[in-house]
Structure formats: C-alpha cells, structure tokens
C-alpha positions in Angstrom: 7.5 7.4 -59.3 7.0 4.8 -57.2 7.6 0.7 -57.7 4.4 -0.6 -57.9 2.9 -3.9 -59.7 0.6 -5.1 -62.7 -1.0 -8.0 -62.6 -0.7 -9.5 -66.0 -4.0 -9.9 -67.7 -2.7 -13.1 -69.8 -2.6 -14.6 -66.8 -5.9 -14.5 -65.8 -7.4 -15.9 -69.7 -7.0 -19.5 -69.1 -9.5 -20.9 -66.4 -8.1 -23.5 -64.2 -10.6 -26.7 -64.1 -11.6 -26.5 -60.4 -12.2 -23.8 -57.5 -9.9 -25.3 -55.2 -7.2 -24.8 -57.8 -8.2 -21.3 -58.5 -8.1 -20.7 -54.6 -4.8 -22.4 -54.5 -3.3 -20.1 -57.4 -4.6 -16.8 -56.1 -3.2 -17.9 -52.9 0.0 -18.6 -54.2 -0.5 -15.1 -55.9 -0.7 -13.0 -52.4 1.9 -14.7 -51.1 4.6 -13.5 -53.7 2.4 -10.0 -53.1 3.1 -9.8 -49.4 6.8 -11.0 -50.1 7.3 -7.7 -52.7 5.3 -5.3 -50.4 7.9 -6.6 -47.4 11.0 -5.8 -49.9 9.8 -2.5 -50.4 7.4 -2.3 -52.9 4.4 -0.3 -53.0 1.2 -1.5 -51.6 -0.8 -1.1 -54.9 -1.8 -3.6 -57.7 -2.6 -1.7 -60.7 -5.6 -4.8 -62.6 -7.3 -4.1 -65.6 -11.2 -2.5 -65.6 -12.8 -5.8 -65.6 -10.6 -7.6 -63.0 -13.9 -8.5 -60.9 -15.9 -10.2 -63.8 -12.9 -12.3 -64.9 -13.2 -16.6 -64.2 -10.7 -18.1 -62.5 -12.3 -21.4 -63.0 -15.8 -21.9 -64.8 -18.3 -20.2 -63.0 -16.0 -18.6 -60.4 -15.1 -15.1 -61.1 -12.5 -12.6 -58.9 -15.4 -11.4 -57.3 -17.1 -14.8 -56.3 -13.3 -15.1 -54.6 -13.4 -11.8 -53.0 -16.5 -13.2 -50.9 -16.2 -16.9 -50.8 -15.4 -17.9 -47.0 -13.3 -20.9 -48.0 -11.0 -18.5 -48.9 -8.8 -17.1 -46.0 -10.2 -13.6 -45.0 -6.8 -11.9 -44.5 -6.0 -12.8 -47.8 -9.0 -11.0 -49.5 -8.9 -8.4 -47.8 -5.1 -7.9 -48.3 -6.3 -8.4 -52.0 -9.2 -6.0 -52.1 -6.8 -3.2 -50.3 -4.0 -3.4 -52.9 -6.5 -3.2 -56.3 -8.4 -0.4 -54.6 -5.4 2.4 -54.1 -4.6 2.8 -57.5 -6.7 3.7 -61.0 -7.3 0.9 -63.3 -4.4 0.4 -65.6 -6.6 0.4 -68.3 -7.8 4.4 -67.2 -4.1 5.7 -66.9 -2.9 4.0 -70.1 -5.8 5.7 -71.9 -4.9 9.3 -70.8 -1.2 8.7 -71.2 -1.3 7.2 -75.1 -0.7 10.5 -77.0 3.4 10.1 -74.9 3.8 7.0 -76.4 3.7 5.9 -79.9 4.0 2.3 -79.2 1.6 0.5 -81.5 1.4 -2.9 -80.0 3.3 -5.7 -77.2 3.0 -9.1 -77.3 4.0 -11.9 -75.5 4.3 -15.2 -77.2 2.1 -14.0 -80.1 -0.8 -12.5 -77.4 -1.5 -9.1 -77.0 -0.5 -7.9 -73.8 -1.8 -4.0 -73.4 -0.9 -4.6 -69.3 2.4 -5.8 -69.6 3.3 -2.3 -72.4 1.6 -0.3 -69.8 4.2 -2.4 -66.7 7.3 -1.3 -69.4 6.4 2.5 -69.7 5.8 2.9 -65.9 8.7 0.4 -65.1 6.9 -1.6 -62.9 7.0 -5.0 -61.0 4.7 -7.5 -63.2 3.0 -10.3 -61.0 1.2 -13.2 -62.5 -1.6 -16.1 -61.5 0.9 -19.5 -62.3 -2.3 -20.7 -64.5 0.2 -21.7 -67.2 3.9 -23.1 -67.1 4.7 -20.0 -69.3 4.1 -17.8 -65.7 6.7 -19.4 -63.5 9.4 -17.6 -65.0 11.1 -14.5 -63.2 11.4 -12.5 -66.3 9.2 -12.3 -69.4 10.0 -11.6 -73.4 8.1 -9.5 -75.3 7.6 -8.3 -78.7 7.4 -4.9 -79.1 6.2 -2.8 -82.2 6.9 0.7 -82.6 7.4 4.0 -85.1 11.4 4.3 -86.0 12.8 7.5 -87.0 11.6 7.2 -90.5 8.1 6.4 -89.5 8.4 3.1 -90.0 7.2 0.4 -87.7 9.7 -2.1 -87.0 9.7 -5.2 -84.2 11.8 -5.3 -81.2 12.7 -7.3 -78.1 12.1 -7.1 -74.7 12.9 -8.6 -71.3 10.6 -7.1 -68.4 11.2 -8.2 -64.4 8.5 -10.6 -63.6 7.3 -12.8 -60.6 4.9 -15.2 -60.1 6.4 -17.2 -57.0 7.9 -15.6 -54.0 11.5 -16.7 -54.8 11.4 -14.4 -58.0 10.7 -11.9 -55.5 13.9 -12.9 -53.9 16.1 -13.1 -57.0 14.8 -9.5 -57.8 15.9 -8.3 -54.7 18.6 -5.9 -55.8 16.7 -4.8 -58.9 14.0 -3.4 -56.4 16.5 -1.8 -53.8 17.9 0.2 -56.6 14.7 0.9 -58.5 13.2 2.5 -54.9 16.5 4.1 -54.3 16.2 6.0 -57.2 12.2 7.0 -57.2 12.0 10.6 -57.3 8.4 12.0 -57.1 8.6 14.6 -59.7 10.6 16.2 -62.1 11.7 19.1 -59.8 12.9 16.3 -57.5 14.8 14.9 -60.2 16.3 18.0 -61.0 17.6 18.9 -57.4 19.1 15.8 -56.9 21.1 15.5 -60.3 24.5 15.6 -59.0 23.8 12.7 -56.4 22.4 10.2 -59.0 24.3 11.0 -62.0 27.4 12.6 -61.0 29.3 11.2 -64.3 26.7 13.3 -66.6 26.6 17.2 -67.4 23.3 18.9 -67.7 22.5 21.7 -70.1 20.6 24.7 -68.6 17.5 24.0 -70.6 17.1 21.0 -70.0 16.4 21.9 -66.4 12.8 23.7 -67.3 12.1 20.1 -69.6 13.2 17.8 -66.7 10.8 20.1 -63.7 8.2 20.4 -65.7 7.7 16.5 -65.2 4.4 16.4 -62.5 3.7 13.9 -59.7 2.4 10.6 -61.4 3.6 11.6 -64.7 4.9 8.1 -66.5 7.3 9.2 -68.6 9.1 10.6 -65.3 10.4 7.3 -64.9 11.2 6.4 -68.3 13.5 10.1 -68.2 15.3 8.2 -65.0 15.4 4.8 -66.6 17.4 6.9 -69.4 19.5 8.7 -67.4 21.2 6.1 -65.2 21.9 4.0 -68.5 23.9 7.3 -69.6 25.1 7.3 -66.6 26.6 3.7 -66.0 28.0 3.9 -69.2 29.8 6.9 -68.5 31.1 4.8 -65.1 32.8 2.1 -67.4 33.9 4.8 -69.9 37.4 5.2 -69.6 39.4 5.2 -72.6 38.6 5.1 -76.4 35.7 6.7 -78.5 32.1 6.2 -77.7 30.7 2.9 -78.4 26.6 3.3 -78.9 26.7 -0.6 -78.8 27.7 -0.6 -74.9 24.3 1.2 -74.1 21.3 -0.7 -72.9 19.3 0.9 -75.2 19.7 1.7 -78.9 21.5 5.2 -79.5 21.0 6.6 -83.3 22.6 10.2 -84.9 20.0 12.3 -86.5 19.7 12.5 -90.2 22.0 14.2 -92.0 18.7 15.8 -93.6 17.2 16.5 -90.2 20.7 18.0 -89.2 20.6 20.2 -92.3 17.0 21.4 -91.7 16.9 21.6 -88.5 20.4 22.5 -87.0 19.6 25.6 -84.6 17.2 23.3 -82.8 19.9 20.7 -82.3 22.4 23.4 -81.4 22.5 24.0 -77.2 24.7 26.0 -74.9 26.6 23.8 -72.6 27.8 24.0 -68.8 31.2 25.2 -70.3 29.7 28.1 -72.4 29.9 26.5 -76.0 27.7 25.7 -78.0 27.3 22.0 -79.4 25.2 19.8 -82.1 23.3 17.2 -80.1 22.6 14.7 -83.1 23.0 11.0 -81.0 20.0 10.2 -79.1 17.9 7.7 -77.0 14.1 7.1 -77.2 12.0 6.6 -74.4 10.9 2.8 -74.4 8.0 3.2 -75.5 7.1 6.7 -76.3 7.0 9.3 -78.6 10.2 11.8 -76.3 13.8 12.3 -77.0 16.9 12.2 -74.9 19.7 14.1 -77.3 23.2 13.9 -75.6 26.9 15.0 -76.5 29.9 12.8 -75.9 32.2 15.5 -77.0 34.1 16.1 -74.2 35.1 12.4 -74.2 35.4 9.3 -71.9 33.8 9.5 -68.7 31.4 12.5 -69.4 28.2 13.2 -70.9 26.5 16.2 -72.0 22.8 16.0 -71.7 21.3 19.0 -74.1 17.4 18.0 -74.6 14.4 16.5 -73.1 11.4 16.1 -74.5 9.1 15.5 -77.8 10.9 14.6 -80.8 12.4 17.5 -81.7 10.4 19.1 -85.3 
C-alpha cells in the first residue's frame, strides 16, 4: 500500500477567530502538503465525509475556502485535487471494521476515529496548527482494544505526524523506507520475501494467507509493518535466547489451555520438513489477525508459520 496522508479531524474542531487566520493556517497546511508529495508521498489526502461543511473560522467553512479568491488559486486547487483521489476515510474505515477489533483512540482524552484509521493503514497524519497541541512532529495516543482474554485494556501509542514542513523534513528517512517497502498486494509481498526479509523463514502455508491479501487491502500493510519488526530483530539477534521485550511490539505465548485445545492448529510444517508449535505471537495494531512465529532454530532466524484471524 501506498504512503498516503489523513488530515486529522481534531484539528479542524477549534475555529480560529478570523478568516485571515484560517487562510493563513490552511496555507501553512498545503505547504507541508506540497513538501511530503515532493519527498515521495502519495498525492492523496484521505478527509473525513463532512470535510466541506466544517468552519475554519465562524461562518467560513472548507468550502467557502475552496472558492474564496483571496485565497491563492494554485493552492485550492492543489487542495481540491488531493481530497478528491481517494474515498472518504470515514467510507473505508466502515467497510474495513469487522479486521479490526479496536474499540476506541484518543488523543488527549478526544476521540480521534481519523487518527485509528492513519494507525491501521500506516499513514502520514497532517494537521491545521489551530492549536499548540498540532505543532508537534509525532502524536500520542490512547488506544483501547480486546486482549487475548477478551478483555479490553489501554495502551500507548506514538503515530508520525506533521503540521509544518520541517516535520516533513525530520521524517524524511521514515518516508524513504516506508515507500521502499510498499508492495501493492499480497502476491507482491510474497514474491519479494527473500529481498525484504532475508533474516526470516516462511512456512509453505503461509504463502496462500500472505497472496490472498488484494490491492487496497489495509491490513496488507499492517502484515509488512509486522514483518520488518521480526525482521530487524532478527538483524540484532546474535547470541542468547529470545527476548520478546526487544520487539516493537508486544509478543505473547498462547495459553497453555488454548495449546491444549487447540494444538494441531498451532502445529505447521516448516522449510526444513519438521513440524513445530507456533505458540508466541504478534497482533496486528489494531485488528482482530495473528502473526504466530517460531524462534526455534535460534539467534538470527525466524520461522514464520501463520497469517491471519485469530486462530479458533
């Protein structure tokens, strides 16, 4: 999947007093636009449904911007291009919810459905600096979701974020490596396996999970995102057992109950022709799918044996 931007909604809920201001802000806005689009990024701004109808200052929605002639016309029409290439995020978030079970994000006690749906497709957030909270080039959120037990807990978690072109700047690296390893689809993803994660062993089934990923398909990236943190561990892996601590994201054993009940399911032939449990795993962040992996054949290698729903 492509890099592409959200605008962040929270952004756009506190008027500023005056049009001049607003027109100075959304100016500001397109400028650290045009500065990600000429780093790379993709040329789409993925707004919420009512984007148009929302006031940037009292009585001066988006739209009254989008036609005011005080405004420069290169800059709403380079607006009006970027929010018209791309659903709503609002429509895609809706069709995708059943892949995640994310109940709720927040950021600094707000709701902030834009900025879950910026973590799942592991996008570029951009925001209007209408409060000093904005001009930051990464944001913390609060993030609710189902544990293995069912049980909602609340975590933490930093997203890239830019409001000013020099954030653009300082994520400069982060978005040469996040095009670099775009892949359009799962069969993609498959094919070039070896090049982007040659530290990392595949099983043979998880080749059908992995293709079977289509064009568009969000949790394609968050399958990536996964991989390469597998797959930089494995890099600094040298010596010693496995330490679930050193991975970016939280790796847990099954149950012993879930073992117990459920052991054939958990069981997969490797490259090497034997046949392994797969209890540690990774969740998607957020979502409802499974990454199980073996670290059996110690430092340095890992086996990856499933992809997919939570395993039942």
């Amino acid at each position: 999947m492509d890099l592409e931007m959200v605008l962040n909604e929270l952004s756009l809920q506190t008027p500023v007093s005056d049009q001049q201001t607003a027109r100075q802000l959304m100016s500001n806005l397109i400028g650290t636009i045009r500065k990600a689009t000429a780093s790379g990024v993709k040329r789409v701004l993925r707004t919420s449904e009512d984007i148009n109808t929302i006031e940037l200052a009292p009585g001066y929605p988006v739209a009254r911007w989008r036609n005011d002639k005080e405004v420069n016309r290169e800059e709403r029409s380079f607006f009006r291009t970027l929010t018209s290439k791309a659903p709503f995020w609002t429509d895609v978030a809706e069709e995708i919810k059943n892949d995640f079970d994310l109940s709720q994000v927040w950021h600094q006690g707000k709701e902030a459905r834009g900025l879950g749906f910026a973590v799942i497709i592991d996008a570029l957030v951009v925001s209007l600096i209408s409060e000093t909270c904005w001009d930051c080039s990464r944001l913390d959120l609060e993030m609710r979701r189902l544990d293995e037990n069912e049980d909602l807990i609340d975590e933490r978690l930093e997203i890239v974020h830019a409001s000013r072109s020099n954030h653009v700047q300082e994520h400069a690296e982060w978005i040469k490596n996040r095009i670099r390893t775009a892949v359009l689809d799962g069969s993609e993803l498959w094919n070039r396996r070896k090049e982007l994660f040659p530290n990392l062993e595949f099983c043979e089934n998880v080749g059908k999970q992995i293709q079977s990923l289509s064009i568009g398909n969000p949790m394609l990236r968050q399958v990536v995102k996964r991989l390469f943190e597998l797959e930089d561990y494995s890099k600094s892996w040298t010596s010693g057992s496995f330490n679930p601590n050193n991975l970016k994201s939280k790796a847990t054993p099954e149950s012993e109950s879930r073992l117990q009940k459920l052991r054939n399911k958990f069981t997969f032939v490797c490259p090497d022709g034997n046949e392994r449990i797969f209890s540690l795993h990774v969740r998607m962040t957020p979502g409802a799918w499974r990454l199980h992996f073996s670290v059996d054949l110690g430092p340095g290698k890992i086996i990856i044996g499933y992809i997919g729903s939570k395993i039942l």
